[in-house]
C-alpha positions as CSV (number, residue, x, y, z in Angstrom):
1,X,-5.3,2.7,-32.7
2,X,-3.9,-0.3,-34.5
3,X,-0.5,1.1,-35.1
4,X,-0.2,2.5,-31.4
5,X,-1.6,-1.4,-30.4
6,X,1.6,-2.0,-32.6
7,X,4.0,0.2,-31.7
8,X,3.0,-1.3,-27.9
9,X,2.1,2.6,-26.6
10,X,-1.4,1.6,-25.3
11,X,-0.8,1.4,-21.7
12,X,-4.6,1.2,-20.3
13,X,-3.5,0.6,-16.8
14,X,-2.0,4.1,-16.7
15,X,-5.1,5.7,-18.2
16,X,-7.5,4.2,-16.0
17,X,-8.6,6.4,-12.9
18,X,-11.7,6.2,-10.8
19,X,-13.9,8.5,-11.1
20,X,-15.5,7.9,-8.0
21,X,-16.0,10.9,-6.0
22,X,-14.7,9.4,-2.9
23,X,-11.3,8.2,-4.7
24,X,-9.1,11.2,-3.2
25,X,-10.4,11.2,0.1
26,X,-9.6,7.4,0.3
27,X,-6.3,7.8,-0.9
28,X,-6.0,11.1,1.6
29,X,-6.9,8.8,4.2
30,X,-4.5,6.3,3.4
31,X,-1.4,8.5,3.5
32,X,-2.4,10.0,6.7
33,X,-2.7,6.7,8.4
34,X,0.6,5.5,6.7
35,X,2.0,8.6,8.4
36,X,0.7,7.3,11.8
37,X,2.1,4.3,11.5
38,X,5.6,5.5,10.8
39,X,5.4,7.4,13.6
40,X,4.2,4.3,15.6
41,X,6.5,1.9,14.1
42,X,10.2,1.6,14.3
43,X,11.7,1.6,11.0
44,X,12.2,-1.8,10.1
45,X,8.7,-2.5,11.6
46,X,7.1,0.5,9.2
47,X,10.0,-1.6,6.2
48,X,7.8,-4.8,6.9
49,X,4.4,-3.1,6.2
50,X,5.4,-1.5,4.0
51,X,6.4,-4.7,1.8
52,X,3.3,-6.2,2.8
53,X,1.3,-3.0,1.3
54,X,3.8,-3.8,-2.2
55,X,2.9,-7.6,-1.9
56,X,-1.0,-6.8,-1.6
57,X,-0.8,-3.9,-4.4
58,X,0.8,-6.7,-7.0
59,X,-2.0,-8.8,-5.9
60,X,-4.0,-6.1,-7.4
61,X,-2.7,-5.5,-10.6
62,X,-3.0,-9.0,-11.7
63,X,-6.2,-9.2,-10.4
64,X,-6.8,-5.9,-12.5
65,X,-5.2,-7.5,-15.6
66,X,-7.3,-10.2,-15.5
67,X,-10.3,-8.8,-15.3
68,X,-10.1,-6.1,-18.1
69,X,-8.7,-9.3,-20.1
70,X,-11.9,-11.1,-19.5
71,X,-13.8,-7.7,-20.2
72,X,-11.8,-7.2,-22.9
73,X,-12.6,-11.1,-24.4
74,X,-16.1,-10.8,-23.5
75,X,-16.7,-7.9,-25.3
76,X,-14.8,-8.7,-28.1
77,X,-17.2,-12.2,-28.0
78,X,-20.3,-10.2,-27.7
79,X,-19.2,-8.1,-30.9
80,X,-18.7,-12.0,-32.8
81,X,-22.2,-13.0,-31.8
82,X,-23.7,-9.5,-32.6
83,X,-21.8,-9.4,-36.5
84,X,-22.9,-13.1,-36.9
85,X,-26.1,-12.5,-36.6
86,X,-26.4,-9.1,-38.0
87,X,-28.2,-10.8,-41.0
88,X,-31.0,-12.1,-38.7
89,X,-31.8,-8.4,-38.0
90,X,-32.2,-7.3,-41.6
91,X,-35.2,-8.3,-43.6
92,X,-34.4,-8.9,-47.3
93,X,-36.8,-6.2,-49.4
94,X,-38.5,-8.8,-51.2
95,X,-40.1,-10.0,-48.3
């Protein structure tokens, strides 16, 4: 793990998909509704939403990079307080 965190091949965002059982049929219903659109839209119209869709996605993925970077610190801070005060949890035998 540390010499693929290295060698910069960890690429969680690609990794991650919902599990959710509704996640197809939401994305199934947003191609079908894209499809309506285009057919409602003229082109440069269908261009516009289109590059609003791009602008809201990017929106997204930062929002999506910061949270697994605070999951990923507050984990990591959990583990600190957890090894710090592993002693606490271990009663010396001569006690």
């Amino acid at each position: 793990m540390i010499e693929e965190l290295y060698n910069d091949n960890l690429y969680p965002s690609a990794r991650i998909v919902s599990k959710d059982p509704n996640y197809r049929e939401t994305g199934g219903k947003i191609n079908d509704l894209m499809a309506e659109w285009k057919a409602k839209l003229t082109q440069e119209d269908y261009d516009k939403l289109v590059e609003l869709l791009d602008y809201h996605h990017s929106m997204h993925d930062m929002d999506t990079a910061a949270s697994f970077a605070y999951g990923f610190k507050l984990g990591a801070s959990i583990m600190l307080e957890v090894f710090e005060g592993q002693g606490d949890l271990i009663r010396p035998r001569n006690e």
